[in-house]
C-alpha positions as CSV (number, residue, x, y, z in Angstrom):
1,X,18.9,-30.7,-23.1
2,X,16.8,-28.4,-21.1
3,X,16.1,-24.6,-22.1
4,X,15.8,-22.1,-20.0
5,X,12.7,-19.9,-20.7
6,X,13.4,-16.4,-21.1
7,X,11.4,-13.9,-18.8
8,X,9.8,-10.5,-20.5
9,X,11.2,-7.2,-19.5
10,X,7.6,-7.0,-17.4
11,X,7.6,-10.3,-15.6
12,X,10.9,-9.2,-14.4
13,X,9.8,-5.4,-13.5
14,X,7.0,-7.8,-12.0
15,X,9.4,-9.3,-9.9
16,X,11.3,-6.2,-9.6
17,X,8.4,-4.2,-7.6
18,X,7.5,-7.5,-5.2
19,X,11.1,-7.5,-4.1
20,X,11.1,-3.2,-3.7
21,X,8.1,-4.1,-2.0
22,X,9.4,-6.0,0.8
23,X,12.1,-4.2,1.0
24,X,11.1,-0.8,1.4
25,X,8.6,-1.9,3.7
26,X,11.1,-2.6,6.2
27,X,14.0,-0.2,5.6
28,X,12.6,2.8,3.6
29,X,13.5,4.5,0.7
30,X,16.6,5.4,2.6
31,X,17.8,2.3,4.5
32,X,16.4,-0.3,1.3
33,X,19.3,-1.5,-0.8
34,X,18.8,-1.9,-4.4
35,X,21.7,-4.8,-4.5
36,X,19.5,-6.7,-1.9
37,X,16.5,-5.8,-4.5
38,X,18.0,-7.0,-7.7
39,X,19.2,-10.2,-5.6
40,X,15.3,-10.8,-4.7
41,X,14.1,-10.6,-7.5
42,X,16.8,-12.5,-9.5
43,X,18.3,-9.8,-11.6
44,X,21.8,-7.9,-11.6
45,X,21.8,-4.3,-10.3
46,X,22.6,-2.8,-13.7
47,X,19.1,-4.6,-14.7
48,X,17.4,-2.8,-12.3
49,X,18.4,0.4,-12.9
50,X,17.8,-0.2,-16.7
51,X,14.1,-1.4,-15.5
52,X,13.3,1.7,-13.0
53,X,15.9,4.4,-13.6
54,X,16.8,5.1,-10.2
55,X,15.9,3.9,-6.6
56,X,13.4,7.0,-6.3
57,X,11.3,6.1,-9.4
58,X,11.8,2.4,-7.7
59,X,10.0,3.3,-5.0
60,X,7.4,5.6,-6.7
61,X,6.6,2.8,-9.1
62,X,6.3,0.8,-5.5
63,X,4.3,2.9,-4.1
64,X,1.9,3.2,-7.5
65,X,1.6,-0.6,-7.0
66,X,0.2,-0.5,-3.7
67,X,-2.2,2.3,-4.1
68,X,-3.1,0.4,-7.2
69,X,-3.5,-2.9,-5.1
70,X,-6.1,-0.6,-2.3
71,X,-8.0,0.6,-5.2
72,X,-8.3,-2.5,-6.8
73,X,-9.7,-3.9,-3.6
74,X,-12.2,-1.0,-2.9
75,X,-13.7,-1.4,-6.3
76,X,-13.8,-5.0,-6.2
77,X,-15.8,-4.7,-2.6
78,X,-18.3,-1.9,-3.8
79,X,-19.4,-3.2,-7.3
80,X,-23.0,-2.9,-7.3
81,X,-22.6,-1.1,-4.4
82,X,-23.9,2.4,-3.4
83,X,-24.1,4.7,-0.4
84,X,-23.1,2.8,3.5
85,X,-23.2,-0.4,1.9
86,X,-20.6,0.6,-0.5
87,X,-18.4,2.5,2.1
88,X,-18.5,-1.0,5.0
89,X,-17.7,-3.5,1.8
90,X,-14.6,-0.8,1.2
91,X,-13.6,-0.5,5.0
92,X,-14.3,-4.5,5.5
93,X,-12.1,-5.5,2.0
94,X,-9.2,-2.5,3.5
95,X,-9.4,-4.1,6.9
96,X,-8.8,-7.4,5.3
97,X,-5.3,-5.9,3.0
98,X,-4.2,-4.9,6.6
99,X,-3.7,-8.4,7.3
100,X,-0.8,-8.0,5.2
101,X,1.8,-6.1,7.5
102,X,4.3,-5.8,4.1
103,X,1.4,-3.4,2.1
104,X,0.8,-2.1,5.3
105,X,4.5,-0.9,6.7
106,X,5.1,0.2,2.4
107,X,2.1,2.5,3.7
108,X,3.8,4.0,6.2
109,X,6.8,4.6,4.2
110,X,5.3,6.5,1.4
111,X,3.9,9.1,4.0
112,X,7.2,9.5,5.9
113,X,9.1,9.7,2.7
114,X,6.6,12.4,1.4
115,X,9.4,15.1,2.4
116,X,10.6,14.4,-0.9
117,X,8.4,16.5,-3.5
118,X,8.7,13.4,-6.3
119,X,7.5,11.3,-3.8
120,X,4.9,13.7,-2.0
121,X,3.2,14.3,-5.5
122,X,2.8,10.5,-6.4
123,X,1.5,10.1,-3.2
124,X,-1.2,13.1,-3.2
125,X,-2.3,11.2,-6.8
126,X,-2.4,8.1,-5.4
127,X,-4.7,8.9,-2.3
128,X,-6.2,11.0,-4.2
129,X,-7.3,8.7,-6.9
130,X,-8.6,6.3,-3.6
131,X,-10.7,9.3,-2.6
132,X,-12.3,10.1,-5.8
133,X,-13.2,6.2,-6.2
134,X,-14.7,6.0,-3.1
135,X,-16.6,9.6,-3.6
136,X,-17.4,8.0,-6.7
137,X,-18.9,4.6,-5.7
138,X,-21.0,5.7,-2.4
139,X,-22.0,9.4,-3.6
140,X,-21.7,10.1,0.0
141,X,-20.6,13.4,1.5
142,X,-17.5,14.7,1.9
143,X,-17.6,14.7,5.8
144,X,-18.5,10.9,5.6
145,X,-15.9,10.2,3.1
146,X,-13.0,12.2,4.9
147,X,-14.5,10.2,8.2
148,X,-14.3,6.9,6.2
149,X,-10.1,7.9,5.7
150,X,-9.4,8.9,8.8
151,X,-10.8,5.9,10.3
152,X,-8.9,3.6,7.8
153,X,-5.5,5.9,8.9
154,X,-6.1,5.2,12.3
155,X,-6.6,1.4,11.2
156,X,-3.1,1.9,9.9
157,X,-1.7,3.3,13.4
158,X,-3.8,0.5,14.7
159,X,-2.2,-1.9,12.6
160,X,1.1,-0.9,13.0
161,X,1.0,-1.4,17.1
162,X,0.0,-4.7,16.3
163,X,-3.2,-3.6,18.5
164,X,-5.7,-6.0,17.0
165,X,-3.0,-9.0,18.7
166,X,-1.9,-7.4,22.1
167,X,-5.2,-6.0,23.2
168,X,-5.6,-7.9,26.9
169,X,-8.4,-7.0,29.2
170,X,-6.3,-4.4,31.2
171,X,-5.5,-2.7,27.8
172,X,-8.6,-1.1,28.3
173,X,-7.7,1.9,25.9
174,X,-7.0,0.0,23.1
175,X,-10.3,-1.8,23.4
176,X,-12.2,1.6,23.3
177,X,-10.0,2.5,20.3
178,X,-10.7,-0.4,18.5
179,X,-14.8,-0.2,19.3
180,X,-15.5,2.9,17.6
């Protein structure tokens, strides 16, 4: 006789937040279902909710996750690190999470949910905890660290066209984009 081994209230909220993930990457916090959630992840809906409350602290504890996985990622790419060097190890180790159109597109739908003030503050601490890390680790200036974000949010926009993939040679605007 087999026994089934009983998962911990965090491997499950583990699970949880890699379903959310996926799903509010494609649909939002608006259009993402949290029956298709809890079926994802292998729970019951009333689980869920006794895991994360409501759908809005679902996707706040989402979008925590994601920030946590670009921070972890910056400071893994700048240790022993200072300066430029630190800054291209940071833009090379985001360019490679961009591969990953889910974290990417869950991205996008923490800014455009940010009309919600819950939403808006966890994200302000989020990118705010990025900036301070990266302030941090290069001890650059604050022009050359807001440069370094707004190239990594045009990255994003990049991203999102799926530029790096349909760039031809008579797509000669995306090519300028994606030299500078």
């Amino acid at each position: 006789m087999s026994t089934a081994t009983r998962q911990t209230a965090e491997v499950r909220r583990e699970a949880v937040l890699e379903a959310a993930a996926a799903e509010f990457s494609r649909k939002g916090i608006h259009g993402a279902s949290t029956d298709a959630i809890a079926k994802a992840a292998g729970i019951s809906q009333p689980y869920l909710f006794r895991l994360f409350g409501t759908k809005k602290e679902l996707f706040i504890a989402s979008s925590k996750r994601c920030f946590g996985r670009v921070l972890g990622a910056f400071q893994e790419a700048a240790e022993g690190k200072t300066g430029s060097e630190a800054k291209k190890a940071m833009g090379q180790a985001y360019e490679r999470l961009l591969a990953d159109r889910e974290m990417l597109l869950g991205q996008m739908q923490m800014y455009a949910a940010c009309s919600d003030p819950e939403i808006r503050d966890a994200t302000r601490a989020g990118f705010a905890d990025l900036f301070r890390f990266v302030e941090q680790a290069t001890g650059l200036s604050t022009a050359e660290i807001r440069d370094f974000f707004a190239l990594g949010m045009l990255m994003n926009v990049a991203a999102a066209m799926d530029l790096p993939q349909i760039c031809k040679d008579d797509d000669t605007w995306a090519q300028e984009l994606r030299s500078s």
